[in-house]
C-alpha positions in Angstrom: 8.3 13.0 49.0 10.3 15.8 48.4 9.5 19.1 46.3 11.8 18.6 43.8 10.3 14.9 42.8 6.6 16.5 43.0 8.2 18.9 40.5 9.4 16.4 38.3 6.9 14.1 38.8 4.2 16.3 37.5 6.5 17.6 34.5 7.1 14.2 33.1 3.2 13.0 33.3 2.5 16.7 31.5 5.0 15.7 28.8 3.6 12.3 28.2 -0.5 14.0 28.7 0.5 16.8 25.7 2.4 14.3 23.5 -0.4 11.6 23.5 -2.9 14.2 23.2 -0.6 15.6 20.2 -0.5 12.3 18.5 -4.2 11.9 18.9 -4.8 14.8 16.8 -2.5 14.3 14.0 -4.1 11.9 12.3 -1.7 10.3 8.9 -2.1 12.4 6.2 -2.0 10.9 3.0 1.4 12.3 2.2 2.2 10.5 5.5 1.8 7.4 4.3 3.2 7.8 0.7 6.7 8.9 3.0 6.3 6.1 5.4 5.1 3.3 2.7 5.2 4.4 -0.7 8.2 6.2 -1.6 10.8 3.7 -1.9 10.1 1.6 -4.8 7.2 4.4 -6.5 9.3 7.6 -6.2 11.8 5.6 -9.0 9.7 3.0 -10.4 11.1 0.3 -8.8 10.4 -2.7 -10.8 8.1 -1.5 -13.0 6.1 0.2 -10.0 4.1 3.4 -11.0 5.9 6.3 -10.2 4.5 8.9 -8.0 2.6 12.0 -10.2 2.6 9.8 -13.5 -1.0 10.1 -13.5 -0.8 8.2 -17.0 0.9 5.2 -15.4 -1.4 5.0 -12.8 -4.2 5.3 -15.1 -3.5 2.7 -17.2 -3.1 0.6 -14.4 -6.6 1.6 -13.3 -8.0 1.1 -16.3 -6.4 -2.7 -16.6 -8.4 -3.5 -13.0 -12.1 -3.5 -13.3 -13.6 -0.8 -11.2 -10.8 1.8 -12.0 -9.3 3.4 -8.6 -11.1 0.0 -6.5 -9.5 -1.9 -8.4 -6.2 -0.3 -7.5 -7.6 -0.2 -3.7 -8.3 -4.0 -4.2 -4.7 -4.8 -6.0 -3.3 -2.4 -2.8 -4.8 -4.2 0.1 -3.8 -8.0 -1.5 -0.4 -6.9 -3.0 1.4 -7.5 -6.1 4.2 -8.7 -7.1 6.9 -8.1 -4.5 4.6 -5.0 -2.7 3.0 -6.7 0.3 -0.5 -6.5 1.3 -1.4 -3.1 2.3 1.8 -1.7 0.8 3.5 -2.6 4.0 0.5 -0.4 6.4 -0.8 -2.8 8.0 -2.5 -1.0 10.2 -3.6 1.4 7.2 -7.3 1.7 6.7 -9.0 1.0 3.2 -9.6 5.0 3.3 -6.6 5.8 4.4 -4.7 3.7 1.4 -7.0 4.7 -1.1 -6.2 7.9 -0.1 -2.5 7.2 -0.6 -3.2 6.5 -4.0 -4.8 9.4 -4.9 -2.0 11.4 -3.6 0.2 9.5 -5.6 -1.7 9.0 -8.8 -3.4 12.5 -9.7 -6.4 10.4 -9.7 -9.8 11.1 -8.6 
């Protein structure tokens, strides 16, 4: 082999090494998810949807589901109406989505 594959060799296995590292420690934020998932039908209230920040929407909502925010969780990880399970995450945790929903609720 030649020096100048070596060279290359070793930058490209360095690039992947620090980008798969990098994407080991960034886990999804909660924000994340609301950009990824949420956002296009609860940033306008798509069809009735809650919109993101109207913590009154969203409590109502909670209020209407037995167990409050679990309820929303549970209503979250079926779906309803045209959102699908998981709000479209599949591969979301029950933390990680419940976590969305705060972010996007106000609620606690």
């Amino acid at each position: 082999m030649n020096l100048t594959f070596k060279i290359l060799a070793t930058a490209g296995a360095l690039i992947i090494w620090a980008l798969t590292a990098q994407a080991a420690d960034n886990a999804r934020t909660p924000d994340d998810i609301v950009a990824m998932h949420c956002v296009a039908c609860h940033s306008v209230g798509l069809l009735k949807a809650p919109k993101i920040g109207d913590t009154a929407a969203w409590e109502e909502r909670a209020n209407k589901k037995a167990g409050g925010l679990d309820g929303l969780l549970a209503s979250t990880i079926k779906g309803l109406s045209i959102m699908p399970p998981k709000g479209s995450c599949a591969d979301c945790t029950d933390d990680e989505l419940k976590s969305a929903i705060r972010s996007m609720s106000g609620l606690e």
